[in-house]
C-alpha positions as CSV (number, residue, x, y, z in Angstrom):
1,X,29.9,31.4,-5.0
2,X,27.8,31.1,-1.9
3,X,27.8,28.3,0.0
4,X,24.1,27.3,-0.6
5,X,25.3,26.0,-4.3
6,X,28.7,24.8,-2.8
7,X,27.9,22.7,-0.2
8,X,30.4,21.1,1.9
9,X,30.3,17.5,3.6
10,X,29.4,19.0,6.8
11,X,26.5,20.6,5.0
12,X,25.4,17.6,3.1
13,X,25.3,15.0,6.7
14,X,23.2,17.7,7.9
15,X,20.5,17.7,5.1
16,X,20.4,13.6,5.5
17,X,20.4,14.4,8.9
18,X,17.0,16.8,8.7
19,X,15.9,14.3,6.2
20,X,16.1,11.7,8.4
21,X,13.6,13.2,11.0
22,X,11.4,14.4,8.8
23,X,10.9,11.3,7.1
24,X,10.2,9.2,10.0
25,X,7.6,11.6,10.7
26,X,6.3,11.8,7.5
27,X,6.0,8.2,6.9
28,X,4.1,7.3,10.3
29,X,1.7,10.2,10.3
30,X,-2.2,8.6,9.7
31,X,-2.8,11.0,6.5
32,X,0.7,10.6,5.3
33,X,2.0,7.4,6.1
34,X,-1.3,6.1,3.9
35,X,-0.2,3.5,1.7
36,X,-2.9,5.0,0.0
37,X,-0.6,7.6,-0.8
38,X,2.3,6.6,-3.0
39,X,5.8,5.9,-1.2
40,X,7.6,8.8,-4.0
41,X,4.7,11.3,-2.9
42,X,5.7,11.2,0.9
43,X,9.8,11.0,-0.1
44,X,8.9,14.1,-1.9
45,X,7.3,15.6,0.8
46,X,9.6,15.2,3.8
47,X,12.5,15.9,0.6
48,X,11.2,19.4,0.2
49,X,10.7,20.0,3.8
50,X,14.4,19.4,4.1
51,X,15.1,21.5,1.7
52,X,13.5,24.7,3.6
53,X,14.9,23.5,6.9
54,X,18.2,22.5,6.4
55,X,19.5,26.1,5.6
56,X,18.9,27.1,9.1
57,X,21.7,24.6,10.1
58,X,24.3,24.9,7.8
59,X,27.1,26.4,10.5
60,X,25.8,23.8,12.7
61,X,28.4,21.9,13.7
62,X,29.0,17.9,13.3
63,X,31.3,15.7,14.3
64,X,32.9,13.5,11.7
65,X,30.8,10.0,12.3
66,X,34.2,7.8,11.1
67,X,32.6,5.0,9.5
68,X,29.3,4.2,8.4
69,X,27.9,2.2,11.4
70,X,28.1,5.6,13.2
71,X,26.3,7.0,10.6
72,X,23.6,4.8,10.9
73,X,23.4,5.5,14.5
74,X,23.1,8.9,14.1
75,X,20.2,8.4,11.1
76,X,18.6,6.1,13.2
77,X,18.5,8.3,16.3
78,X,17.0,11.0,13.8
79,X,14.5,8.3,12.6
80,X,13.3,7.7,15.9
81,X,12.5,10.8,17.2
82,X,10.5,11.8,14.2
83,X,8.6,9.0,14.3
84,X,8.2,8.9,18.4
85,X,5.6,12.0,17.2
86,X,3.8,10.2,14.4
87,X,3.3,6.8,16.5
88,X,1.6,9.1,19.3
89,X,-1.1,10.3,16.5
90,X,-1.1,6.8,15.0
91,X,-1.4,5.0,18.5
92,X,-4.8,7.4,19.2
93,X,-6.1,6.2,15.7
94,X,-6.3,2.3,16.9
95,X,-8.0,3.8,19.5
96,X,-11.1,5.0,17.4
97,X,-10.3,1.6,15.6
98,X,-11.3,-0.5,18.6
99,X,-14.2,1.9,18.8
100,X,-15.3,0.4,15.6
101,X,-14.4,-3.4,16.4
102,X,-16.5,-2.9,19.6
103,X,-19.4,-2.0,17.5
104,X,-19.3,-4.6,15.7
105,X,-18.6,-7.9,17.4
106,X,-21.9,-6.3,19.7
107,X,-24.2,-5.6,16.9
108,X,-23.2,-8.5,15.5
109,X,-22.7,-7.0,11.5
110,X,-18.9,-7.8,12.4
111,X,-19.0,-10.0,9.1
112,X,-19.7,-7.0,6.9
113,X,-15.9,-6.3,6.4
114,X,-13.4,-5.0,3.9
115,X,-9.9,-4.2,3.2
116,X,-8.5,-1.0,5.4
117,X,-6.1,0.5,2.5
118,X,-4.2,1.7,5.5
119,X,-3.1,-1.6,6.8
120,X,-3.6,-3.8,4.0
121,X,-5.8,-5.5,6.6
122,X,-9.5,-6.9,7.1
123,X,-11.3,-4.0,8.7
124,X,-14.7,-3.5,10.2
125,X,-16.9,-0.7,8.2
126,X,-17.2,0.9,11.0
127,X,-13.9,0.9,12.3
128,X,-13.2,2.5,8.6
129,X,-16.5,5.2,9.2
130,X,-14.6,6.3,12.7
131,X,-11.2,6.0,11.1
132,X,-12.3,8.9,8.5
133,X,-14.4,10.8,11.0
134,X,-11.5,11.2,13.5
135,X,-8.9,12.4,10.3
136,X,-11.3,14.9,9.5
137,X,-11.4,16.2,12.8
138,X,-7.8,15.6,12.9
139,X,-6.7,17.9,10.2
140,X,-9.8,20.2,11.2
141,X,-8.8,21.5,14.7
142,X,-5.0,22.3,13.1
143,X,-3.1,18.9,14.4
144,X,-1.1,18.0,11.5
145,X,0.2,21.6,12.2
146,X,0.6,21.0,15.7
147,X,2.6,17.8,14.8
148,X,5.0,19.6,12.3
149,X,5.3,22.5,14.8
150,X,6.2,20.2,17.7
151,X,9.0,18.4,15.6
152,X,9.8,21.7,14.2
153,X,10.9,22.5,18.2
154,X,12.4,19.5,18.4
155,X,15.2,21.1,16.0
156,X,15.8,23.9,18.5
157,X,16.1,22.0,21.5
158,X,18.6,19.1,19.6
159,X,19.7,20.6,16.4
160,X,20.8,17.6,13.8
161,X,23.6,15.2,14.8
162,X,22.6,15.9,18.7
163,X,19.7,13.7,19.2
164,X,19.5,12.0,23.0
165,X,16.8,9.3,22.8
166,X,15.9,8.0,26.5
167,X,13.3,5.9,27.4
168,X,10.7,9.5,28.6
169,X,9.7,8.8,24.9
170,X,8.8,5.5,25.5
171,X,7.1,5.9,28.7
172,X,5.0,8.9,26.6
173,X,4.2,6.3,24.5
174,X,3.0,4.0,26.4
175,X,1.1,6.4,28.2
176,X,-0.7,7.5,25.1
177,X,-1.4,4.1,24.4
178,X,-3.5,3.9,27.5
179,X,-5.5,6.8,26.6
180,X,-6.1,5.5,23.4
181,X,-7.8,2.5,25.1
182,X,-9.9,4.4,27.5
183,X,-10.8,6.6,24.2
184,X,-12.1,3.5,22.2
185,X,-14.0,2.3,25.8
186,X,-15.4,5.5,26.0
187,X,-16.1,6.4,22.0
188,X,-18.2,3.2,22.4
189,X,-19.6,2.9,25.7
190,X,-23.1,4.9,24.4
191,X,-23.5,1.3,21.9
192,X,-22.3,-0.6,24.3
193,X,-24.8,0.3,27.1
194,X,-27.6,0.7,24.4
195,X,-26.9,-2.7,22.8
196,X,-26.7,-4.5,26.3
197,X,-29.9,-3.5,27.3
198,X,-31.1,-4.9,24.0
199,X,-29.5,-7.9,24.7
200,X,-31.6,-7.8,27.7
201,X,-34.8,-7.0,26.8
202,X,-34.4,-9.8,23.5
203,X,-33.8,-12.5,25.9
204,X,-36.5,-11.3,28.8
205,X,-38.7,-11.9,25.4
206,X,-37.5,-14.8,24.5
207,X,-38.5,-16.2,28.0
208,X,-42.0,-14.8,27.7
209,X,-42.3,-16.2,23.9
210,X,-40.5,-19.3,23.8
211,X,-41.8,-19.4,19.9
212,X,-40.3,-15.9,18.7
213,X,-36.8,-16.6,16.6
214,X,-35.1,-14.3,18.8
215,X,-31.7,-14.9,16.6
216,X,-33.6,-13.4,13.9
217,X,-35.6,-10.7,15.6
218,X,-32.3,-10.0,18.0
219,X,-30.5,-9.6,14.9
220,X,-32.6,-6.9,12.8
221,X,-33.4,-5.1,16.7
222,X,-29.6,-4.8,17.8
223,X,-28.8,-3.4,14.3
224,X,-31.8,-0.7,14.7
225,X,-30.0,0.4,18.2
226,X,-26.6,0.4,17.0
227,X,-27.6,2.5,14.0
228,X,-29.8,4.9,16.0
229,X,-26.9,5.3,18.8
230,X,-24.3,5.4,16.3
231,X,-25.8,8.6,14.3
232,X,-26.3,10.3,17.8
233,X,-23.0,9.4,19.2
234,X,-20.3,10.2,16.0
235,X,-19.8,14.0,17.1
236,X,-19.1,13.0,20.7
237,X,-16.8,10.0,19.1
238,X,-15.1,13.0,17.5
239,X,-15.1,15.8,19.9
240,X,-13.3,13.0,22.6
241,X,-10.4,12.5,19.5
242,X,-9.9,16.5,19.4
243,X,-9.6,16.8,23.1
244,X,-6.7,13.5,23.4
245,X,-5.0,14.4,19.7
246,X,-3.9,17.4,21.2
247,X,-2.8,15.8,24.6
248,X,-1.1,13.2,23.4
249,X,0.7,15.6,20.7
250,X,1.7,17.8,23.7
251,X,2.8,14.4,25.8
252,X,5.4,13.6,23.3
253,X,6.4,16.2,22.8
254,X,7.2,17.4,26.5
255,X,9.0,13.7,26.7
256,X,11.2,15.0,24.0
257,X,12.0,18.2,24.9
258,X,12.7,17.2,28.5
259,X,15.6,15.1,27.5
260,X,19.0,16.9,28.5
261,X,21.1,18.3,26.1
C-alpha cells in the first residue's frame, strides 16, 4: 500500500506541522481572518491547503519532539511565522482605517458610526468605505497570491519542524507599522488640507458676520469639502495601498527568509 494511505507518525507531525502555518495565515489575513466568514470555512481552507502541501514533505525528516510542551513549541513557532505574513497585510489595513478616523473627527460626521463586522468594533463609515476600497484593490493587483506565494517560499527555505523565529520579523513588523501610519497621513492629507482651509475661511466669516451660526453653516460647508475631496481622492487612497501592500508583503518576507538555517 503506498504510503499516502499509510501514513506514519513522522508523516502525521508534519501535516499538523503544515497545518499549523497555514492556519496562522489564514486566520490573520483581512479577507480571511473576517469574522464575517465562519471559523469552520477558514479551518477548511487552510485544511485543504495542507492537504496539497504536505505530500511534498513526507521524507522530510523530524525529530521526535518527546513530550507535548515541545510539541507546542514547535506548533507555535509554525503559528508564528504564518501569521508574521498576515499581520504585515493586516497592520497596512489600520492604516487606511486611520484614513477613515481622520476624515471623520475633521468633518465632524464622526457620530455617523456602525459596527465593523471585522472587529466587532464601533467604526467610522468611512473607515468601513476605505476598508472595502483598499480589499478590492487588494485582491485586484494579485496580493493574496503574493501572500500565499511568499509563505509558500517560506517552506523551502525552513521546511516543517525547522522554523528559526528571530526578532528580523519583528523589526519587519514594526517597520510596516510605520508605513502604515505615513499611508493613513498621506491617504488623508488631500481632506485634511481641504478641510483646514475650511476651517479657516468659516471662522475669517464668522469674524466679519458675528450673526451667521457658523456651527451650523461650518457644519453643512465642511461636509460639502469632505465629500467633494473624498470622491476625488479614493483612487489615489487606493493606488498608495497597492504600491505599500506589495512592499510590506516583500519586507516580511525578506525578514523571514534571511533568518539562518
Amino acid at each position: 500500500m503506498s504510503t499516502l494511505f499509510s501514513p506514519s507518525t513522522n508523516q502525521f507531525l508534519i501535516f499538523v506541522l503544515v497545518l499549523s502555518r497555514l492556519g496562522g495565515l489564514f486566520f490573520t489575513l483581512p479577507f480571511l481572518g473576517s469574522k464575517v466568514i465562519p471559523m469552520r470555512i477558514r479551518a477548511l481552507l487552510s485544511f485543504a491547503v495542507a492537504l496539497l502541501v504536505t505530500p511534498l514533505y513526507w521524507d522530510e525528516p523530524i525529530d521526535d519532539p518527546g513530550n507535548m510542551l515541545n510539541l507546542g513549541v514547535l506548533v507555535g513557532r509554525e503559528v508564528v511565522l504564518g501569521m508574521a505574513l498576515g499581520l504585515g497585510i493586516l497592520i497596512l489595513f489600520a492604516g487606511m482605517q486611520l484614513t477613515g478616523q481622520i476624515i471623520g473627527q475633521m468633518s465632524g460626521m464622526q457620530l455617523a458610526d456602525i459596527v465593523n463586522p471585522n472587529t466587532q468594533e464601533s467604526a467610522s463609515v468611512f473607515s468601513q468605505l476605505l476598508d472595502l476600497i483598499t480589499l478590492v484593490a487588494f485582491l485586484t493587483i494579485g496580493g493574496h497570491r503574493q501572500i500565499v506565494q511568499a509563505l509558500l517560499d517560506t517552506f523551502q527555505w525552513m521546511p516543517p519542524g525547522q522554523v528559526t523565529i528571530s526578532s528580523g520579523i519583528v523589526t519587519a513588523l514594526t517597520e510596516v507599522t510605520t508605513q502604515s501610519f505615513i499611508l493613513g497621513i498621506r491617504a488623508a492629507a488631500p481632506i485634511m488640507t481641504a478641510l483646514l482651509l475650511s476651517i479657516l475661511v468659516m471662522g475669517l466669516i464668522s469674524r466679519t458676520l458675528p450673526q451667521l451660526n457658523v456651527i451650523a453653516v461650518g457644519f453643512s460647508f465642511n461636509s460639502m469639502i469632505m465629500l467633494v475631496m473624498l470622491s476625488f481622492s479614493l483612487g489615489a487612497a487606493a493606488w498608495l495601498f497597492q504600491d505599500e501592500a506589495e512592499n510590506a508583503i516583500q519586507i516580511v518576507r525578506n525578514s523571514i527568509l534571511s533568518i539562518p538555517k
